[in-house]
N, C-alpha and C positions, 0 to 999 in steps of 0.2 A: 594515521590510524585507519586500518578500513572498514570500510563498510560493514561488515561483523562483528567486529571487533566493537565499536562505537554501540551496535545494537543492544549486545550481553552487556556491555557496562551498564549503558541507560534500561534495561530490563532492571537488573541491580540495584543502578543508583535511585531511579525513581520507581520503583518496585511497580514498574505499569507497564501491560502489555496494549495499554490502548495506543493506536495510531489516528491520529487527526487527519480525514481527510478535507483539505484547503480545495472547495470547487464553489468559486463568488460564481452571485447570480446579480447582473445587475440592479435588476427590477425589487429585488429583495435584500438587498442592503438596510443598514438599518438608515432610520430617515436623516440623524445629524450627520451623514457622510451624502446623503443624495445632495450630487452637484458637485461636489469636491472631483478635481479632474484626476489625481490621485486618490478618489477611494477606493479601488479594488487592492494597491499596493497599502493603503491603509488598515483596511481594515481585516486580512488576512495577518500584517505584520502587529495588530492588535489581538488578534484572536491567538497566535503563536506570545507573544508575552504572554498573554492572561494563562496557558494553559502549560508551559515547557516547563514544568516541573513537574508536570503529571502523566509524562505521556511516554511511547520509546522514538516514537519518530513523527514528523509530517509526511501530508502524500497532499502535494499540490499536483493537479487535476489542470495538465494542460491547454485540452480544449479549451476549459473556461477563461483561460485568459486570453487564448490565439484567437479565438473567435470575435471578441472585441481589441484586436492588437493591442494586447497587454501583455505581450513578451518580454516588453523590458521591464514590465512590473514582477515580473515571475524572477526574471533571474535578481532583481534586486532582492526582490521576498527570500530565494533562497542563500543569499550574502548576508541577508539581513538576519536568516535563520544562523547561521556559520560563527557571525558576529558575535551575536546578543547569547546564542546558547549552545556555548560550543561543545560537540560531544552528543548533540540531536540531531540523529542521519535525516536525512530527506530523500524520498523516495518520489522522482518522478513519473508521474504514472499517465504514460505514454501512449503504452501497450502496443507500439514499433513492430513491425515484423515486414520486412523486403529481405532482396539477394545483394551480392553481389557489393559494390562499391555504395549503395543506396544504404548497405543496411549499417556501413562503416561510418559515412555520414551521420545518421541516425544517432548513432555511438558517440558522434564527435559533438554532436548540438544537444546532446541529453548530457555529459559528461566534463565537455569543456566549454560551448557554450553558456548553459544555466547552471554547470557546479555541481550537479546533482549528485547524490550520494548512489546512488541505483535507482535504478530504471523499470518499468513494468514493459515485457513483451512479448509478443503472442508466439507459440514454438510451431505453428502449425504448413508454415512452410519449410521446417525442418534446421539439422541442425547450421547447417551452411549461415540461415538466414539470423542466427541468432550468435554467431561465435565471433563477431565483433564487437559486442559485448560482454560474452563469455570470456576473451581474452583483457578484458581489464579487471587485473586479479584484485586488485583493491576497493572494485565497486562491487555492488549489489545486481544482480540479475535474477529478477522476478518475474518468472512465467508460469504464465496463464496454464490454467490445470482442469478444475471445473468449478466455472463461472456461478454466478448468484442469479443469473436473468433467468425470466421463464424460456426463452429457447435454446440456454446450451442443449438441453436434454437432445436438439435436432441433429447434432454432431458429437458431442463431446459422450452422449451415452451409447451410442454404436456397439454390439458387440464383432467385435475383429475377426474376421474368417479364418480358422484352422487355429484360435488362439484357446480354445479351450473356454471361451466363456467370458474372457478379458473384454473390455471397454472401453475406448477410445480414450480416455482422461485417465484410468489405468496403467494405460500403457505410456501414456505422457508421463505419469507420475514415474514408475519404473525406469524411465530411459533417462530421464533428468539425474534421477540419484545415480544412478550404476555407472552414464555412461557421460554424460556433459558435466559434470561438480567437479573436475579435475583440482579445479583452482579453490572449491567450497565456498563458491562465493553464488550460489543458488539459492533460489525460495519459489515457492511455489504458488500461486492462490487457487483459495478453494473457499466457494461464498458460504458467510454462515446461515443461509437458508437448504442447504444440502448435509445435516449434519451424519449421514448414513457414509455420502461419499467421503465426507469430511474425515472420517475414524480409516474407510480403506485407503485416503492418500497417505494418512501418517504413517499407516502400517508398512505399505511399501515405499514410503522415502526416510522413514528413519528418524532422526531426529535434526531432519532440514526443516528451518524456519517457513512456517506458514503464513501467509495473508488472506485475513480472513473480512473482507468487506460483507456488507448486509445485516448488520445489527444498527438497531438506531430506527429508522424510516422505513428500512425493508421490511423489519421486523423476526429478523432473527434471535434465538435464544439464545441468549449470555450463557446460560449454566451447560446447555446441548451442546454448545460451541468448546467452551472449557473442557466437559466431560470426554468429546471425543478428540479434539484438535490438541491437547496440550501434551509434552514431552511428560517422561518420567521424572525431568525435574522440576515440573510445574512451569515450564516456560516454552518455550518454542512456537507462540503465537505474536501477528502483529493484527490483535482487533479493531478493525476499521469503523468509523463512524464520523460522516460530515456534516449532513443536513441539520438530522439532533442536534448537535454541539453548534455549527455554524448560528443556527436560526434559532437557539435557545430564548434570545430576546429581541428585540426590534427597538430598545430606544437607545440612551445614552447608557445604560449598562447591560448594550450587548456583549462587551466581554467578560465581565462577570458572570453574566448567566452564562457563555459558553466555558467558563470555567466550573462552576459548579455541575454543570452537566458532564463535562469531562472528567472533576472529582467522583461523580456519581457513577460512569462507568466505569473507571477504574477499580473502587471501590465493591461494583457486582462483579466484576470479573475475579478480583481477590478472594472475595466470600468463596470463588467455586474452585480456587486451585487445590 
């Protein structure tokens, strides 16, 4: 099944547009795992049970594990996601962007190395740099649109010379729908602390799925986000939120509480469809 295809189901089956983002922080683990040489593969593949019935997808957060070589904890995590709950995509979120044979590789250790259902990657070296992923019609290709940080606004809000007004992340959004979706296996992110920009990426990409990071810790609005980001059918979002759910508790029932916190956004986002 691909990567689309697996999304709208579990939109459906678990009536949740929230996506879990999986980014362990050592230092913050909860304490019955400090010391355990397996807790980072632990305690993500704890927080993924406690919550895969509430969610449409995971988004493990590669850094977080490369940096303390936890690569082979990631690609277990994501077997382990495939395994236990099969029909919940995983989104790895990468955000890859080279040319050439660099960026095929990229495609080959995002897709066959760790399993990943789709990949998060940045379009801004064009499309060259992004169509060996583009060409895997059965995965996910999620590029970067406009960002949640305080300095996309440095590049991403530009307006374009001789474009009539258009703005760098505008014109990302327009070229992805029109002219790279060949296969429709595109998404887009746009943070939900931008919820102005959030309504003109929908308008010009249609009803391509959105990722929407920045609710939770950022502090983005659930209802702004809904109001402007969702399709005509009340769906076309994947609401990102890691820290909140992750760090919902610190003892022996820290997956509980990231499930309850997980039930809790899902349940705000439903009130607003």
């Amino acid at each position: 099944m691909t990567f689309m295809a697996q999304l709208a189901a579990a939109w459906q089956r678990n009536e949740s547009l929230v996506c879990v983002g999986l980014d362990p922080e050592p230092e913050r683990l909860p304490a019955p795992l400090r010391g355990d040489a397996d807790a980072i593969f632990g305690f993500c593949a704890a927080i993924v049970d406690a919550t895969a019935d509430l969610v449409c997808c995971f988004k493990p957060q590669i850094a977080h594990f490369a940096a303390v070589g936890a690569e082979d904890a990631l690609t277990r995590l994501i077997a382990h996601i495939h395994d236990r709950h099969p029909g919940v995509p995983v989104i790895l979120d990468a955000k890859r962007g080279d040319i050439g044979s660099t960026a095929m590789r990229y495609a080959q250790e995002a897709f066959d190395r760790h399993g990943a259902d789709a990949v998060t990657v940045n379009p801004y070296l064009g499309r060259d740099s992004v169509q060996p992923f583009l060409d895997r019609a059965e995965k996910g290709v999620v590029l970067l649109c406009r960002t949640s940080n305080p300095g996309a606004r440095d590049l991403q809000d530009l307006v374009l010379a001789g474009s009539g007004g258009q703005r760098l992340y505008q014109h990302v959004a327009t070229t992805v729908a029109r002219d790279w979706n060949a296969n429709g296996n595109c998404l887009l992110v746009v943070g939900a602390t931008c919820p102005q920009e959030l309504a003109d990426v929908r308008r010009l990409a249609g009803d391509m799925p959105l990722l929407v990071p920045g609710v939770g810790a950022q502090g983005g609005d659930v209802e702004a986000v809904v109001r402007h980001g969702k399709t005509a059918a009340g769906s076309g979002l994947l609401i990102s939120s890691s820290r909140a759910i992750l760090y919902a508790g610190s003892g022996n029932d820290f997956a509980s509480a990231a499930r309850d916190a997980t039930r809790a956004l899902r349940d705000a986002i439903n009130r607003c469809r």
